[in-house]
C-alpha positions, 0 to 999 in steps of 0.5 A: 612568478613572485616565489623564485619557481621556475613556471611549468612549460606549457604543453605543444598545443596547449599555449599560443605558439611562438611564431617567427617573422616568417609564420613558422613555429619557433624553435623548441615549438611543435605542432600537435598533432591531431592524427591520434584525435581522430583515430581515437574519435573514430574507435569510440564511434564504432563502439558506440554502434556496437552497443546500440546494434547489440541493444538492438538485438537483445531487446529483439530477442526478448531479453530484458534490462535490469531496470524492467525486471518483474517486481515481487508482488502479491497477486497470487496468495503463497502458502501458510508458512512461506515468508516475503522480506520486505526489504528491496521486494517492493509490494503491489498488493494488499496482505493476503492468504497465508503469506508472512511478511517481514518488516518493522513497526512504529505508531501513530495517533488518527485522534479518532479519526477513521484514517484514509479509508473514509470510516466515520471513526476509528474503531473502539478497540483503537486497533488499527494499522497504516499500510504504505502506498504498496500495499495500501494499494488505492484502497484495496487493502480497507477493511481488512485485517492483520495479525502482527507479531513483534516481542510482546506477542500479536496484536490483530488491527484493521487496515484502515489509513495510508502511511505515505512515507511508510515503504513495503513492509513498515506498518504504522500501528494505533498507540494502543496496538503497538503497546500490545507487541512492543514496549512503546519506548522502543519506537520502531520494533522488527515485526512478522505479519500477515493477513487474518482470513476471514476473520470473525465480525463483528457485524452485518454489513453496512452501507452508506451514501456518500455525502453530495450523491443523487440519482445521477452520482452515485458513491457507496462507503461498504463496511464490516466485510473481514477480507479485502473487497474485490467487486462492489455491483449495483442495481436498481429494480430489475435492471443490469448489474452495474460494476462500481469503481473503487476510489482510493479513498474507500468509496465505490464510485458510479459517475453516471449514477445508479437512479433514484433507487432503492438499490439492490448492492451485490459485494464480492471480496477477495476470497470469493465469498459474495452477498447481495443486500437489497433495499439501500435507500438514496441517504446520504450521510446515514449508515445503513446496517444491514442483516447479512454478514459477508461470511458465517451466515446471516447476522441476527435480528437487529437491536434496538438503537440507543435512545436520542440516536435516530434507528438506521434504515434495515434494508433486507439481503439475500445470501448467496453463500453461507458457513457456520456462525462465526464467534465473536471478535477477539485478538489474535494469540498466535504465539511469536514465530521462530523466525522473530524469537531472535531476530535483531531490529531492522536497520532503522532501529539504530537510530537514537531511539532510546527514550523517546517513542517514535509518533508517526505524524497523524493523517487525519 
C-alpha cells in the first residue's frame, strides 16, 4: 500500500495460512471451522425436500400453479351490457354476442389491399379493422363486423387483417374509420367495442377458388357472410359432406380434394344460421356471386355485370333458414356509452402524440 493505510486483516479461512516450521497454524491464525458449513447444507437440504414433497401433494390434489390459471376468453358469448377490460385478460377468440370490450385505437393504411383475410380489395367504404393475433384468432374473426365507439361517435368496420403487434383489446382501424370516432391528430384514443350480430348485407354470398387448386386440392375464399364462420362443408354430386379446414389466411382448405366438381358448398356461421349453395364451379381466380344471403332470405335476381367486365358464374342455392329482408348496409349510430363519456385515454396515449397522428405500418 502506497497511501499510508494500514490493510484490512484477511478473515480466518479467506488468505493462505502462516505456517510455523513444524505445519502448525502460526500465532494470531485459526482454522475455519467448517461445522456451521454443514449444518447449514443440511437445513437447506430438508427445506429443498419439503417444497418438492408439498409440490408433490398440491399438484395431487388438483391444486393448481398460478402460471396455469385459466385465461379469460370468449368461448361462451356474455350478455348485452356486460363489459370485458382488455387489459391483462388475454382474448382467445373472436368478438362475439353482446359483450363490450375496452380498449384503445390507433389506424392504419392496407393501400387497397384486402389485408389477411385474403379479400381481393378492401372494402369501398375503407371501413375496416386490424384485430391482434387473439382475437384475430387463425382467422376466425374475417368477415365479420365491429361496432366501435370512441369520442366522436361509432363507426362500423369489417374484420379483415391482423395486427401482429396489436395486444387484446387494441384495433388498428382504416384512416378513413378512425377519422369517424376520433380526431386523427389524437393518433391513439380509448375506444368500446363490440361485435354487430347480424349485421345487414350487402350481398349474396360469394366463393371463389383458390389460385393453384385442381380436383386433387381444394381451397375456397367465402365472403359477404355477417358473422364469423364456424363450418365450411363440401360435396360433390350425391356424395358425403366433407368438413374444410380454415387456414388463418381466410381460406377453407381440403388437401385431398373435393373432385373435379360442380360442388355443392354448405356455410355455417357462429350464430347457427347456415345455407347450402350448389353449383360452384372448379375456376380458380373468379368470384362466384351467388343468390343466397347467410340470413334475411334470399338475395334478388342478379344484375347484369358492368360492360368490359366478364359475368361471373350464378351458381343456385338451396336455404336452409330464412328471416325477414334485412336493409341496406349503413353505419352504426349507437350513441357513446357512459362508461367512455369520460373515461381517460389508456396509458399509451401518454406517449408524445401531439401533432403527430399514429400510422400503423401497412400489412399488405
Amino acid at each position: 500500500m502506497t497511501d499510508g493505510s494500514v490493510p484490512d486483516e484477511p478473515l480466518a479461512g479467506s488468505g493462505p495460512d502462516r505456517r510455523t516450521s513444524d505445519g502448525r497454524p502460526g500465532p494470531g491464525r485459526r482454522r475455519a471451522r467448517t461445522g456451521g458449513r454443514r449444518r447449514w447444507l443440511a437445513a437447506g437440504g430438508v427445506a429443498a425436500l419439503a417444497t418438492v414433497l408439498g409440490l408433490s401433494l398440491a399438484l395431487r390434489s388438483g391444486a393448481a400453479p398460478a402460471c396455469a390459471a385459466p385465461s379469460v376468453g370468449l368461448a361462451a358469448p356474455a350478455g348485452a351490457g356486460s363489459v370485458a377490460m382488455a387489459a391483462g385478460q388475454p382474448l382467445a377468440a373472436p368478438p362475439t354476442g353482446g359483450t363490450v370490450h375496452r380498449g384503445k385505437a390507433t389506424f392504419y393504411d392496407s393501400k387497397g389491399a384486402g389485408g389477411n383475410c385474403s379479400y381481393p380489395s378492401a372494402p369501398a367504404d375503407r371501413l375496416y379493422v386490424a384485430l391482434g393475433p387473439g382475437e384475430y384468432s387463425a382467422g376466425a374473426a374475417c368477415g365479420g363486423y365491429l361496432d366501435v365507439t370512441g369520442p366522436r361517435g361509432t363507426v362500423r368496420v369489417l374484420i379483415m387483417d391482423q395486427c401482429p403487434e396489436c395486444a387484446p383489446g387494441h384495433v388498428d382501424l382504416s384512416r378513413e374509420a378512425f377519422a369517424r370516432i376520433a380526431d386523427p391528430v389524437q393518433g391513439i384514443v380509448g375506444v368500446s367495442y363490440r361485435a354487430a350480430v347480424d349485421p345487414p348485407l350487402s350481398g349474396p354470398l360469394t366463393f371463389r377458388i383458390k389460385e393453384g387448386a385442381s380436383q386433387y386440392w381444394f381451397a375456397v375464399l367465402v365472403a359477404e357472410h355477417g358473422n364469423p364462420l364456424r363450418a365450411v362443408e363440401v360435396r360433390q354430386g350425391s356424395g358425403a359432406w366433407r368438413t374444410a379446414a380454415r387456414q388463418d389466411f381466410n381460406y377453407w382448405l381440403i388437401d385431398s380434394g373435393a373432385g373435379p366438381g360442380p360442388y355443392a358448398v354448405r356455410v355455417t356461421d357462429v350464430y347457427g344460421h347456415r345455407v347450402t349453395a350448389t353449383g360452384i364451379t372448379m375456376s380458380p381466380g373468379r368470384v362466384q356471386r351467388s343468390t343466397v344471403k347467410m340470413y334475411g332470405g334470399s338475395a334478388p335476381a342478379a344484375r347484369s355485370a358492368p360492360s368490359g367486365r366478364p359475368p361471373s358464374p350464378r351458381p343456385s342455392v338451396t336455404p336452409s333458414r330464412t328471416a325477414a329482408s334485412p336493409s341496406a348496409v349503413a353505419a352504426a349510430t349507437a350513441p357513446t356509452p357512459p362508461e367512455l363519456a369520460a373515461a381517460p385515454a389508456p396509458a399509451a396515449s401518454a406517449e408524445p402524440l401531439a401533432g403527430r397522428p399514429v400510422d400503423c405500418a401497412s400489412r399488405s
